[in-house]
PyMOL Python script that loads the backbone (N, CA, C, O; Angstrom):
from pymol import cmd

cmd.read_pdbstr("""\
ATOM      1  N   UNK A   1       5.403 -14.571  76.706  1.00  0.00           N
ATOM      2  CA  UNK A   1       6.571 -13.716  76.628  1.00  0.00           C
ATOM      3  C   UNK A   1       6.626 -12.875  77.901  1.00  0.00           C
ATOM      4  O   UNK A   1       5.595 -12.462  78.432  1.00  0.00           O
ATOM      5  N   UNK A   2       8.071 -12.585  78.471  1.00  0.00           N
ATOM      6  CA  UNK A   2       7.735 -11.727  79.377  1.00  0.00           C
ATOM      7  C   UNK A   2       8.687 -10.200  79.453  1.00  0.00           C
ATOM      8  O   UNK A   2       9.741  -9.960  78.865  1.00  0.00           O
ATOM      9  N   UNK A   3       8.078  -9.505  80.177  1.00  0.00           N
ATOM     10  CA  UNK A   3       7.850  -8.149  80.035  1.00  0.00           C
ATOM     11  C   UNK A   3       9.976  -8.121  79.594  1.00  0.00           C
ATOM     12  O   UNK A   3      10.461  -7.638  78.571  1.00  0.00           O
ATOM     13  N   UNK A   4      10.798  -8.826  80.804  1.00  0.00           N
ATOM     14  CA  UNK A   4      12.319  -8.796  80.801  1.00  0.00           C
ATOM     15  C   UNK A   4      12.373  -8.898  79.642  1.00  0.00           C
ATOM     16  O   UNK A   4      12.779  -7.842  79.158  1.00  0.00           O
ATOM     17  N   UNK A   5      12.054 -10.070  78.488  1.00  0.00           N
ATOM     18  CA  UNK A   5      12.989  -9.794  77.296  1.00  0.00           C
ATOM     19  C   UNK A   5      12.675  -9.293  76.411  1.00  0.00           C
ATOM     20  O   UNK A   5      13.403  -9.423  75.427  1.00  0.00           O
ATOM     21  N   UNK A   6      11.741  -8.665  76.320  1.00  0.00           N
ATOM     22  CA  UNK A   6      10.750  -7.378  75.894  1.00  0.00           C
ATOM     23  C   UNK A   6      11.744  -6.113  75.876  1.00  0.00           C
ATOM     24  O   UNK A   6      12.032  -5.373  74.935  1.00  0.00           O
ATOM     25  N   UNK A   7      12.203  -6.099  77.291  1.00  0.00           N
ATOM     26  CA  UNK A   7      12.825  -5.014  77.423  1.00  0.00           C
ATOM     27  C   UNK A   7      14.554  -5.317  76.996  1.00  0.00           C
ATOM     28  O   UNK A   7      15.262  -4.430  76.518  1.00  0.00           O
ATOM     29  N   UNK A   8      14.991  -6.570  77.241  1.00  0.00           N
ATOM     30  CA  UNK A   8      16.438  -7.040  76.636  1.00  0.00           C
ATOM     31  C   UNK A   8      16.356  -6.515  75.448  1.00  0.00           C
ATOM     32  O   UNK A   8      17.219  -5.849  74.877  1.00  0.00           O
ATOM     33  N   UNK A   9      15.429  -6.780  75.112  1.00  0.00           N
ATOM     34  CA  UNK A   9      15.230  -7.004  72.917  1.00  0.00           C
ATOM     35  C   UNK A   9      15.543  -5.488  72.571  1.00  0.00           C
ATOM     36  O   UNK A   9      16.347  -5.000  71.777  1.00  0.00           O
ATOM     37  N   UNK A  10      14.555  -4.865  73.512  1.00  0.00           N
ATOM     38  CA  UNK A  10      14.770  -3.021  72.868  1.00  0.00           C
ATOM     39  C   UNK A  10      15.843  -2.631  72.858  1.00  0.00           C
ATOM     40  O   UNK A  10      16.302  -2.012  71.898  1.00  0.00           O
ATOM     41  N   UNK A  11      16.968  -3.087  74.682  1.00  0.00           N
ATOM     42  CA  UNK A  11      18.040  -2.652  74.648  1.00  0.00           C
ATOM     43  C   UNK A  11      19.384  -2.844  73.645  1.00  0.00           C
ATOM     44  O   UNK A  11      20.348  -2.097  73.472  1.00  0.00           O
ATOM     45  N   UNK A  12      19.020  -4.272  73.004  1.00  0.00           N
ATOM     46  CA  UNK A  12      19.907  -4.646  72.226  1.00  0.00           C
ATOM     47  C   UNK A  12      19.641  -3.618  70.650  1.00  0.00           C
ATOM     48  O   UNK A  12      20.552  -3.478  69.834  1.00  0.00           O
ATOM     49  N   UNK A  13      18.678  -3.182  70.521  1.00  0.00           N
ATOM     50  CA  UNK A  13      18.258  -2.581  69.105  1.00  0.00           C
ATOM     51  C   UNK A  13      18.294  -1.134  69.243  1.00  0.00           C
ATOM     52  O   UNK A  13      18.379  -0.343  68.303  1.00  0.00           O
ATOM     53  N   UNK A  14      18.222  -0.836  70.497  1.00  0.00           N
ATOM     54  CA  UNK A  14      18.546   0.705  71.045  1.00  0.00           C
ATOM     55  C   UNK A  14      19.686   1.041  71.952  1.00  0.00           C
ATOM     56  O   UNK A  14      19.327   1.930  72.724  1.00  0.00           O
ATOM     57  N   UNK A  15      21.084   0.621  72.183  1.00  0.00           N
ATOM     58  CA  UNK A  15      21.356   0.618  73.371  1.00  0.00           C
ATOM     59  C   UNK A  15      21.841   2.192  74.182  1.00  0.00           C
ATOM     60  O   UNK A  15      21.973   3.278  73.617  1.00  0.00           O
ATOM     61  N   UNK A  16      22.046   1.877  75.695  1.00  0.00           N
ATOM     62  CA  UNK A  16      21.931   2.847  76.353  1.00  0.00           C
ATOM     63  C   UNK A  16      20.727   3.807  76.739  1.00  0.00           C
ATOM     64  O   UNK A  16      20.822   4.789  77.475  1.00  0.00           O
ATOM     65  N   UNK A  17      19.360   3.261  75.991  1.00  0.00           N
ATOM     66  CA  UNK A  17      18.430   3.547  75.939  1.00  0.00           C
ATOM     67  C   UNK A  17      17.560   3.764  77.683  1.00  0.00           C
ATOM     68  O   UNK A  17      17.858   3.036  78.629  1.00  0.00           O
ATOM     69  N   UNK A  18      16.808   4.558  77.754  1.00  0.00           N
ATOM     70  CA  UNK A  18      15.899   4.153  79.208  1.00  0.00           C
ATOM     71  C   UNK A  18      15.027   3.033  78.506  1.00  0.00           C
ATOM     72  O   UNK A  18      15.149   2.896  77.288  1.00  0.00           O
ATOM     73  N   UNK A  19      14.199   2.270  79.176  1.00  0.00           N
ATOM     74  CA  UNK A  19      13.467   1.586  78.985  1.00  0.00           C
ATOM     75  C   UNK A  19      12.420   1.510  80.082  1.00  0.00           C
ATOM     76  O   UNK A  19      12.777   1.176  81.212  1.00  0.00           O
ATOM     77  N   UNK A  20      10.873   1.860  79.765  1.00  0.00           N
ATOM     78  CA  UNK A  20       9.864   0.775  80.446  1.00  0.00           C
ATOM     79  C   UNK A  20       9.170   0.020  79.399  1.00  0.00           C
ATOM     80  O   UNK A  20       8.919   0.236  78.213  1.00  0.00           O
ATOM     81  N   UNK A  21       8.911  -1.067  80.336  1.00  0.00           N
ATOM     82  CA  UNK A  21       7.716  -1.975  79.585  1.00  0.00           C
ATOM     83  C   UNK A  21       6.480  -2.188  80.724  1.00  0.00           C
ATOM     84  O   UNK A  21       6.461  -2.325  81.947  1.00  0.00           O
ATOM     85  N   UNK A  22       5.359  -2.135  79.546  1.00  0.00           N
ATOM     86  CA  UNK A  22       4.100  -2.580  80.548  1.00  0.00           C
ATOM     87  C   UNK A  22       3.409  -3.637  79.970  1.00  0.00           C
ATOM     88  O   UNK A  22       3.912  -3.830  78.863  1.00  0.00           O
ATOM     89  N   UNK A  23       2.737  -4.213  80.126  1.00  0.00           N
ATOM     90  CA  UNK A  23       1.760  -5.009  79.856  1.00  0.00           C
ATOM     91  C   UNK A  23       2.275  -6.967  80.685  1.00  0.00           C
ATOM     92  O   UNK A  23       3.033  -7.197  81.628  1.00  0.00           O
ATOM     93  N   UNK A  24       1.463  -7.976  79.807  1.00  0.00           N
ATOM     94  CA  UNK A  24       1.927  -9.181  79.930  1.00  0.00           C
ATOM     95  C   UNK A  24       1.375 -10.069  78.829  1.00  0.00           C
ATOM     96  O   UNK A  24       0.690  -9.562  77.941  1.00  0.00           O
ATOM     97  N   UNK A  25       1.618 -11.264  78.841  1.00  0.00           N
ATOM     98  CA  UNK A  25       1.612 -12.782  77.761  1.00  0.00           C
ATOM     99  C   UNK A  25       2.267 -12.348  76.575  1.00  0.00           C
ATOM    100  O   UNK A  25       3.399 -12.589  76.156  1.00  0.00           O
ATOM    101  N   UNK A  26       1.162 -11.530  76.028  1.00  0.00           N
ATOM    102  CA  UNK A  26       1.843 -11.297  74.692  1.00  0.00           C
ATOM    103  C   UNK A  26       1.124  -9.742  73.955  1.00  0.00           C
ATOM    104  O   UNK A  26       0.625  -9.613  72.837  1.00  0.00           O
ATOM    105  N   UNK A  27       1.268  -8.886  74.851  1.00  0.00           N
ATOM    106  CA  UNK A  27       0.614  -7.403  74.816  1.00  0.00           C
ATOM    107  C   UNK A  27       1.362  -6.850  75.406  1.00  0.00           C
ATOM    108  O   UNK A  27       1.443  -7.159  76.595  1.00  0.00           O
ATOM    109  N   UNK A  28       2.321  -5.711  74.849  1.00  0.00           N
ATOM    110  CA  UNK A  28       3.023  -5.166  75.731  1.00  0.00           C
ATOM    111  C   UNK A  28       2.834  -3.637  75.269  1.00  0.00           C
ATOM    112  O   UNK A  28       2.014  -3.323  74.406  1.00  0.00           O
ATOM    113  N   UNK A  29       3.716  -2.668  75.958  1.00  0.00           N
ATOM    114  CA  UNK A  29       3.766  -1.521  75.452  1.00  0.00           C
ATOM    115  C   UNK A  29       5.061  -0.349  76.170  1.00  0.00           C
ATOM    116  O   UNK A  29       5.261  -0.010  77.337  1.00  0.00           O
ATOM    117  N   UNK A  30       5.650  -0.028  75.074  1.00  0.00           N
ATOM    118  CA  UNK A  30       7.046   0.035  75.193  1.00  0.00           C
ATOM    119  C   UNK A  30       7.894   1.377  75.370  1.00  0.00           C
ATOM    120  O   UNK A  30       8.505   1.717  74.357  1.00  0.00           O
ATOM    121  N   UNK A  31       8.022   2.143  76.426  1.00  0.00           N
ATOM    122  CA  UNK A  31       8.411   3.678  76.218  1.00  0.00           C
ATOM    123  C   UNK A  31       9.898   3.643  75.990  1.00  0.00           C
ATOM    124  O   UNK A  31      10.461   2.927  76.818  1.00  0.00           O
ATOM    125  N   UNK A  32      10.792   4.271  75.010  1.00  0.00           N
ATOM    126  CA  UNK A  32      12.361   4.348  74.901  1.00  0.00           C
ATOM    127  C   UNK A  32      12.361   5.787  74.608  1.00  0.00           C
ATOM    128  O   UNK A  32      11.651   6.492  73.891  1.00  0.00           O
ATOM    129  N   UNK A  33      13.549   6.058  75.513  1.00  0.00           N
ATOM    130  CA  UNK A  33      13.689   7.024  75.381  1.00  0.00           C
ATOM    131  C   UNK A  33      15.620   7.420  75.292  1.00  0.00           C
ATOM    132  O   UNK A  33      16.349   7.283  76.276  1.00  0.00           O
ATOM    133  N   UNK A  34      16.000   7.784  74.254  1.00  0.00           N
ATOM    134  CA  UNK A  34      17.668   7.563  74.143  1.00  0.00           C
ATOM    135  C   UNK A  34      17.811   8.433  72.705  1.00  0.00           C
ATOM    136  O   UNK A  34      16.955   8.496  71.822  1.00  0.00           O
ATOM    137  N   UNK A  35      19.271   9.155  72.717  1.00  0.00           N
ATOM    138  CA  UNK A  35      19.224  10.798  71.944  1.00  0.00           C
ATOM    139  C   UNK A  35      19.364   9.366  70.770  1.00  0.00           C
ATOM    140  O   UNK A  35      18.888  10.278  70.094  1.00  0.00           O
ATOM    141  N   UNK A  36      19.431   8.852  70.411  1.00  0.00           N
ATOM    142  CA  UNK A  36      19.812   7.238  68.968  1.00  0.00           C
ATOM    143  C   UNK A  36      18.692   8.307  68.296  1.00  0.00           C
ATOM    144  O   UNK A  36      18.949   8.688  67.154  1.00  0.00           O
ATOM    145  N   UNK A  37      17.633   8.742  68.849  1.00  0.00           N
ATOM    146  CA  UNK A  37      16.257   9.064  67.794  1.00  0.00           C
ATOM    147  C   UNK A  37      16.918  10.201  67.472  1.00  0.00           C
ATOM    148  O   UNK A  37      17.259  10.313  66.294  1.00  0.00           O
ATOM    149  N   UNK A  38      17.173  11.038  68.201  1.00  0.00           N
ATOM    150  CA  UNK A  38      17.479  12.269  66.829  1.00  0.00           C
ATOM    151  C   UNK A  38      17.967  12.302  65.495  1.00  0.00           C
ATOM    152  O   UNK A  38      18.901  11.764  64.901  1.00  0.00           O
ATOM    153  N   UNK A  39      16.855  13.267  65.136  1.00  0.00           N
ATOM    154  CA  UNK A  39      16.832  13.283  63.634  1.00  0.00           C
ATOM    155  C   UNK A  39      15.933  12.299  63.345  1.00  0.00           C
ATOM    156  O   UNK A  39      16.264  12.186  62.165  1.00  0.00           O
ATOM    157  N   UNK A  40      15.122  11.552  63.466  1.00  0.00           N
ATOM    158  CA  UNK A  40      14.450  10.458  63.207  1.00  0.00           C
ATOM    159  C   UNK A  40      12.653  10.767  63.428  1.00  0.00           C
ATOM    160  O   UNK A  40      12.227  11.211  64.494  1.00  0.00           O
ATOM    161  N   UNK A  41      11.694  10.434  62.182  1.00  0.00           N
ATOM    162  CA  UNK A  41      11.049  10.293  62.271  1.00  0.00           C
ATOM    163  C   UNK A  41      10.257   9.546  63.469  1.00  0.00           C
ATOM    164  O   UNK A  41      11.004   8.986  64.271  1.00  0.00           O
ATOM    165  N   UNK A  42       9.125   9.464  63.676  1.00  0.00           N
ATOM    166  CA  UNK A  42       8.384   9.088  64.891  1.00  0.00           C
ATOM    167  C   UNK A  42       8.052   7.690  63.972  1.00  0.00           C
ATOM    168  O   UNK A  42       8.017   6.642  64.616  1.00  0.00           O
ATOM    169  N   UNK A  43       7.903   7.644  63.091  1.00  0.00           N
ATOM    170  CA  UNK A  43       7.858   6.207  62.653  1.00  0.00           C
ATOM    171  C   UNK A  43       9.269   5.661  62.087  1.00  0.00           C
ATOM    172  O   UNK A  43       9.056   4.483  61.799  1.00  0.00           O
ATOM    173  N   UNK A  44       9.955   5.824  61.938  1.00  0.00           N
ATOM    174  CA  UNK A  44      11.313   5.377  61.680  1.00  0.00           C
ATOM    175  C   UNK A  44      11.686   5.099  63.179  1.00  0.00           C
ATOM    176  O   UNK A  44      12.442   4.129  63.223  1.00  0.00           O
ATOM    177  N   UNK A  45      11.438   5.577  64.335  1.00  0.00           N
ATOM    178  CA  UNK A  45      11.552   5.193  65.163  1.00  0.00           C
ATOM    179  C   UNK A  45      10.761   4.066  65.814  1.00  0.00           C
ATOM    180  O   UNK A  45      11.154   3.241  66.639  1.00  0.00           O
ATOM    181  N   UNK A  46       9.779   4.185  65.362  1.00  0.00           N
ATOM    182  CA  UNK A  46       9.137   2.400  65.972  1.00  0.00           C
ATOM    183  C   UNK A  46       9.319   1.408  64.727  1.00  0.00           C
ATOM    184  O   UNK A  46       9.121   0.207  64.540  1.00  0.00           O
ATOM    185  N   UNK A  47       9.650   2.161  64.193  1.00  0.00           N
ATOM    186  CA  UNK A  47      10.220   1.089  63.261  1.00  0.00           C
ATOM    187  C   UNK A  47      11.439   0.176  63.207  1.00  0.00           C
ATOM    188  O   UNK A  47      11.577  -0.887  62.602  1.00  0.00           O
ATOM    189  N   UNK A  48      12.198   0.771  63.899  1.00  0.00           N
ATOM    190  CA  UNK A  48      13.179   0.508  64.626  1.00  0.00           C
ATOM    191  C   UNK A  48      13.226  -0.549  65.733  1.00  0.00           C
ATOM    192  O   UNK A  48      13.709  -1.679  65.665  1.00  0.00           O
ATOM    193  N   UNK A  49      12.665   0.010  66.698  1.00  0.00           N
ATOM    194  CA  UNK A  49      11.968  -1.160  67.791  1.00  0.00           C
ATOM    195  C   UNK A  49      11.685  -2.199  67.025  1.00  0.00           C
ATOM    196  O   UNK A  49      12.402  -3.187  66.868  1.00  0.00           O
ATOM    197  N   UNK A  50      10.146  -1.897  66.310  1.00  0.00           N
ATOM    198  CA  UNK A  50       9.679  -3.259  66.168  1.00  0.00           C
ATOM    199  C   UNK A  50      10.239  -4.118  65.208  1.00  0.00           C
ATOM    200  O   UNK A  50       9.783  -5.261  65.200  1.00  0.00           O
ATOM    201  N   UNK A  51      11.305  -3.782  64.224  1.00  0.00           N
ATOM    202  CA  UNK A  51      12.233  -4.453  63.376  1.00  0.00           C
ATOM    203  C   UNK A  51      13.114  -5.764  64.589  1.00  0.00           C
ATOM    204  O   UNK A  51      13.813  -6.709  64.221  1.00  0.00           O
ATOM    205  N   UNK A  52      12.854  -5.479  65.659  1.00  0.00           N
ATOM    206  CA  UNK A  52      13.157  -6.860  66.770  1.00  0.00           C
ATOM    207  C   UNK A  52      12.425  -8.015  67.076  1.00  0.00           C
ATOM    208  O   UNK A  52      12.667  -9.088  67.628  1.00  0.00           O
ATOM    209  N   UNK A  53      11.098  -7.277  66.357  1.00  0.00           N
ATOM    210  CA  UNK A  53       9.745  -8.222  67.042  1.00  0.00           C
ATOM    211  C   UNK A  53       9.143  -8.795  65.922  1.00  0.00           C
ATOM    212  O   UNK A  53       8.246  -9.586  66.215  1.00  0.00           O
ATOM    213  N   UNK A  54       9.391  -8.618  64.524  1.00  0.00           N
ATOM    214  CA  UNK A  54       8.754  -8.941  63.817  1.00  0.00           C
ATOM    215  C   UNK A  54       8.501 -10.557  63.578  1.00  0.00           C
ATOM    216  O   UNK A  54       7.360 -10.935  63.310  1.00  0.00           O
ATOM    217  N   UNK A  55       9.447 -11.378  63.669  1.00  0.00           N
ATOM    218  CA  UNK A  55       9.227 -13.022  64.042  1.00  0.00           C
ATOM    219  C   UNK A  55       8.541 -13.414  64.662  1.00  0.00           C
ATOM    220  O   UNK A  55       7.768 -14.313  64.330  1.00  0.00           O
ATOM    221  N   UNK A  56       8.592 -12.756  66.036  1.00  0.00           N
ATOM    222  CA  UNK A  56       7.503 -12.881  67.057  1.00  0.00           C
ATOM    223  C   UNK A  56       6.285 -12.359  66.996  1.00  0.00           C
ATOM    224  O   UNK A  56       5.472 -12.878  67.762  1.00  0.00           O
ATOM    225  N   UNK A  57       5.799 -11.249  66.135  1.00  0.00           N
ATOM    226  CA  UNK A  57       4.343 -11.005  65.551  1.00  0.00           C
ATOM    227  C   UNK A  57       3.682 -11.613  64.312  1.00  0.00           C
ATOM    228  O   UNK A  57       2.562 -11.666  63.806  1.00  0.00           O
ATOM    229  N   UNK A  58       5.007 -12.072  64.056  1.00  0.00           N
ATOM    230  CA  UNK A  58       4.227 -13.505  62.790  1.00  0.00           C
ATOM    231  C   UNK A  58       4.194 -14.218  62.916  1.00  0.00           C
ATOM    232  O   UNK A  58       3.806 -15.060  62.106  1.00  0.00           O
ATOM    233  N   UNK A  59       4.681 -14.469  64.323  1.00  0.00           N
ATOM    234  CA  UNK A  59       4.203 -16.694  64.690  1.00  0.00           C
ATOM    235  C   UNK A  59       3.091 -16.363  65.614  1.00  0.00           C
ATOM    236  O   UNK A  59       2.309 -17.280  65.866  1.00  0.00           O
ATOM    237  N   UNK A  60       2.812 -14.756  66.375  1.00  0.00           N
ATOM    238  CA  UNK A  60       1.384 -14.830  67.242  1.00  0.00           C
ATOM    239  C   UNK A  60       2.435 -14.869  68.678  1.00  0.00           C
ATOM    240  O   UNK A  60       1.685 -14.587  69.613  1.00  0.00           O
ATOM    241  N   UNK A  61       3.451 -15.036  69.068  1.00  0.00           N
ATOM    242  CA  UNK A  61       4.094 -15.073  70.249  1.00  0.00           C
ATOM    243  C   UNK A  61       3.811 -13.636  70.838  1.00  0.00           C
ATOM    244  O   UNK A  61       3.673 -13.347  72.026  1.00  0.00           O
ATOM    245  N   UNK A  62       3.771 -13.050  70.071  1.00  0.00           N
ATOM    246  CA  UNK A  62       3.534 -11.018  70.454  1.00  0.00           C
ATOM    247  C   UNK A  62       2.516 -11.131  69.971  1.00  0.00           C
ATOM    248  O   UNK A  62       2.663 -11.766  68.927  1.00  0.00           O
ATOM    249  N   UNK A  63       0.942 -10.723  70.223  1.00  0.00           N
ATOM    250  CA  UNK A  63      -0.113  -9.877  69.466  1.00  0.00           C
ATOM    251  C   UNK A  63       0.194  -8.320  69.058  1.00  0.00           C
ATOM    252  O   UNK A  63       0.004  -7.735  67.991  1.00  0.00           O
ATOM    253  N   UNK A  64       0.739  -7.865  70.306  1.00  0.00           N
ATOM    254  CA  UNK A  64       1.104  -6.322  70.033  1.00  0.00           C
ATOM    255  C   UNK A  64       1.891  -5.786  70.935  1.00  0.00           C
ATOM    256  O   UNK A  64       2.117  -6.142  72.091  1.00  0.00           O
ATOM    257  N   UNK A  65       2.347  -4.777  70.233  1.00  0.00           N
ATOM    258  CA  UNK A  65       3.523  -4.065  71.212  1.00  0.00           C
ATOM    259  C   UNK A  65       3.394  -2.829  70.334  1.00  0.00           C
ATOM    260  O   UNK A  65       3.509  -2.724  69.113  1.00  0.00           O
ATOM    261  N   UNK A  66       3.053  -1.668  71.525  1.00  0.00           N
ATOM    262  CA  UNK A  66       3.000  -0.513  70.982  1.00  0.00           C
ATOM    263  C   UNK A  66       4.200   0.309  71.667  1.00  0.00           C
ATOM    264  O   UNK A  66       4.592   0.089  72.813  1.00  0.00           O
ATOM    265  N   UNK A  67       4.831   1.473  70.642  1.00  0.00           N
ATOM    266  CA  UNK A  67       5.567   1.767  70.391  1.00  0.00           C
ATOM    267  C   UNK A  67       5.824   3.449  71.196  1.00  0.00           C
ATOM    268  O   UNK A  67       5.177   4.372  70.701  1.00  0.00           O
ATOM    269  N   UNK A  68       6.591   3.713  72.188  1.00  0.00           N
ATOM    270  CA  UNK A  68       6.545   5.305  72.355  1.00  0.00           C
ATOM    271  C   UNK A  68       7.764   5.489  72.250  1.00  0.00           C
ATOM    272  O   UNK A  68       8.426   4.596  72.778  1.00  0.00           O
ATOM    273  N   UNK A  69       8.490   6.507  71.651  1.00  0.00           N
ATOM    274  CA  UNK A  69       9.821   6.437  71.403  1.00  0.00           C
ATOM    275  C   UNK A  69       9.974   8.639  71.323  1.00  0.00           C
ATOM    276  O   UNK A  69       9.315   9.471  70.699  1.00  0.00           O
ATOM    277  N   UNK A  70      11.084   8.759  72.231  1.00  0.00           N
ATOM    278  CA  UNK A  70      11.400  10.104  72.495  1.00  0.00           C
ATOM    279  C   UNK A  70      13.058  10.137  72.301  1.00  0.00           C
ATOM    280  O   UNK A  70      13.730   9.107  72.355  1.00  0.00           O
ATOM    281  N   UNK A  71      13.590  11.378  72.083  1.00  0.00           N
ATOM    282  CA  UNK A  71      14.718  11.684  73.013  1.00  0.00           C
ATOM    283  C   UNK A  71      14.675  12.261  74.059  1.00  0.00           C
ATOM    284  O   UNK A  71      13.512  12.392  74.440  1.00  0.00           O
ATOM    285  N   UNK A  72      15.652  12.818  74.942  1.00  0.00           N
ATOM    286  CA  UNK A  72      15.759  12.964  75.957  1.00  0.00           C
ATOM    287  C   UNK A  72      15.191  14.276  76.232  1.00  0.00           C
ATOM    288  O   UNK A  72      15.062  14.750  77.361  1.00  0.00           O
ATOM    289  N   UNK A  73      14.874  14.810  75.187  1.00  0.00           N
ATOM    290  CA  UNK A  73      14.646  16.573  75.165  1.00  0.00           C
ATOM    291  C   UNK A  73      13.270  16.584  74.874  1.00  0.00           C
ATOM    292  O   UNK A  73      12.504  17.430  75.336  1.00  0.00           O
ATOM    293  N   UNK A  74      12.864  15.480  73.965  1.00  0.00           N
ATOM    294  CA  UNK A  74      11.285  15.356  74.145  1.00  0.00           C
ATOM    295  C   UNK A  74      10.598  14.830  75.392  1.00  0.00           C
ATOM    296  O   UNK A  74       9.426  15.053  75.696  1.00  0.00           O
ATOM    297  N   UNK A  75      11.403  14.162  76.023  1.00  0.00           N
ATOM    298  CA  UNK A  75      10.548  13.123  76.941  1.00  0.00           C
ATOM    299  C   UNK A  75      10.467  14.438  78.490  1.00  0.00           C
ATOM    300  O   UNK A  75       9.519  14.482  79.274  1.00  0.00           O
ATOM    301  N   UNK A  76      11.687  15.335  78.558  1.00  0.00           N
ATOM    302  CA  UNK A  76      11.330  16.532  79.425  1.00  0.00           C
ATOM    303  C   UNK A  76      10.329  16.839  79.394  1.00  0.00           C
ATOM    304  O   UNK A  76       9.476  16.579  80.243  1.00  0.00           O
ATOM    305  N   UNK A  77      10.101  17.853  77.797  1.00  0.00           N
ATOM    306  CA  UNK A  77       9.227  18.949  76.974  1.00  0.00           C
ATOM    307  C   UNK A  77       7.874  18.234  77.969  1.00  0.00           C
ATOM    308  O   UNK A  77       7.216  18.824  78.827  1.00  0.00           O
ATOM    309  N   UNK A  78       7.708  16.442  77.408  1.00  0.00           N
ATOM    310  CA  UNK A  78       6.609  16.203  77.482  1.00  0.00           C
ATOM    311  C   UNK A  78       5.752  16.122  78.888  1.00  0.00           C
ATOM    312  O   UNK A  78       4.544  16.215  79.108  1.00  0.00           O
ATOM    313  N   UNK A  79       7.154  15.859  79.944  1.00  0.00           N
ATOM    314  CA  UNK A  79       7.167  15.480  81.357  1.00  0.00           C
ATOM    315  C   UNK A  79       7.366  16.873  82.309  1.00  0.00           C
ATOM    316  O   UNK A  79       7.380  16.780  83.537  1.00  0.00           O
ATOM    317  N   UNK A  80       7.500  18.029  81.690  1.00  0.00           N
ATOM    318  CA  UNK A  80       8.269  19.288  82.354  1.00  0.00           C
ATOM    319  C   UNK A  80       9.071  18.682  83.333  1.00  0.00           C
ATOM    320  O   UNK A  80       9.017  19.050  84.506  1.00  0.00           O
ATOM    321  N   UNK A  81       9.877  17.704  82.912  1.00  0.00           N
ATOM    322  CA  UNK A  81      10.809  17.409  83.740  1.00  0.00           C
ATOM    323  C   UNK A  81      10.866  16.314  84.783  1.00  0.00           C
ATOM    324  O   UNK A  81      11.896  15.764  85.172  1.00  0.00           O
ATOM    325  N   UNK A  82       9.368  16.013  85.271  1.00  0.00           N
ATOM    326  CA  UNK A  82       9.019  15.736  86.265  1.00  0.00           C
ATOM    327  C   UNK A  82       8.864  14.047  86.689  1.00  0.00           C
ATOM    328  O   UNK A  82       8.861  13.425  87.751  1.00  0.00           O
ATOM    329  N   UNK A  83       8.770  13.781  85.606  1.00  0.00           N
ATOM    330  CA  UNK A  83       8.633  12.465  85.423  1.00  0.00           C
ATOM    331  C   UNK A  83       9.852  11.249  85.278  1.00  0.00           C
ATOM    332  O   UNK A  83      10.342  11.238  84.149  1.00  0.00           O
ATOM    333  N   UNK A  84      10.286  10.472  85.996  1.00  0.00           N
ATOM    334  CA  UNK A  84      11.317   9.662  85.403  1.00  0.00           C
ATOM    335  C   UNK A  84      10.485   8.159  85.454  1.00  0.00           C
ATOM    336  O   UNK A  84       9.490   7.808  86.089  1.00  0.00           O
ATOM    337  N   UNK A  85      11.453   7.376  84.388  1.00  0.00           N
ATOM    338  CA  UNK A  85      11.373   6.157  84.307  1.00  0.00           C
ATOM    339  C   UNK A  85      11.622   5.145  85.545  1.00  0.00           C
ATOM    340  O   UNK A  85      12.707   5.216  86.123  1.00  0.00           O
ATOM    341  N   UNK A  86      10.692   4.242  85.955  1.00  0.00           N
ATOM    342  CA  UNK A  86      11.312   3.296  87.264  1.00  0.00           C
ATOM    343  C   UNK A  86      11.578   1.870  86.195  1.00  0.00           C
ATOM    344  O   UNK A  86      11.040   0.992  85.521  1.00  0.00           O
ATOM    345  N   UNK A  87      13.046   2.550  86.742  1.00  0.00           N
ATOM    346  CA  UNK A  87      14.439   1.218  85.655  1.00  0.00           C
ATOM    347  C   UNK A  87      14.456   0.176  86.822  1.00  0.00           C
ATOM    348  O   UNK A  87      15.133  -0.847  86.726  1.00  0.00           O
TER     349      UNK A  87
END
""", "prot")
cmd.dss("prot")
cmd.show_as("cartoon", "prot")
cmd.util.cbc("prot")
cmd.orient("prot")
């Protein structure tokens, strides 16, 4: 699998979202960050995500894909600002 439709997949289930992805084969790990989460649990939110991947973690095509999911006001808080995504 590669990292691009990793990141297609999120955008389609999150859109307008930032997106990085890291990893490769079939290990990835996934930061989104888009206001869609407000109001939303931190697991309702990867729950979310991974409600894209679940086919692909039951045939073994994905081993894992871990989940970081913010809005835009958390991902500051967490970054004082400083940090952006390379889209």
């Amino acid at each position: 699998m590669e990292s691009q439709f990793v990141e297609q997949k999120v955008a389609e289930l999150v859109p307008e979202a930032e997106i990085e992805v890291e990893g490769a084969d079939c290990d990835f790990s996934v930061t989104v960050i888009s206001e869609h989460f407000q109001g939303m649990t931190k697991v309702k939110r990867q729950q979310l995500v991974l409600s894209g991947f679940s086919d692909y973690l039951a045939t073994g095509e994905l081993h894992a894909l871990t989940v970081k999911a913010f809005t835009m006001d958390e991902w500051n808080n967490k970054t004082n600002g400083l940090v952006q995504l390379s889209l």
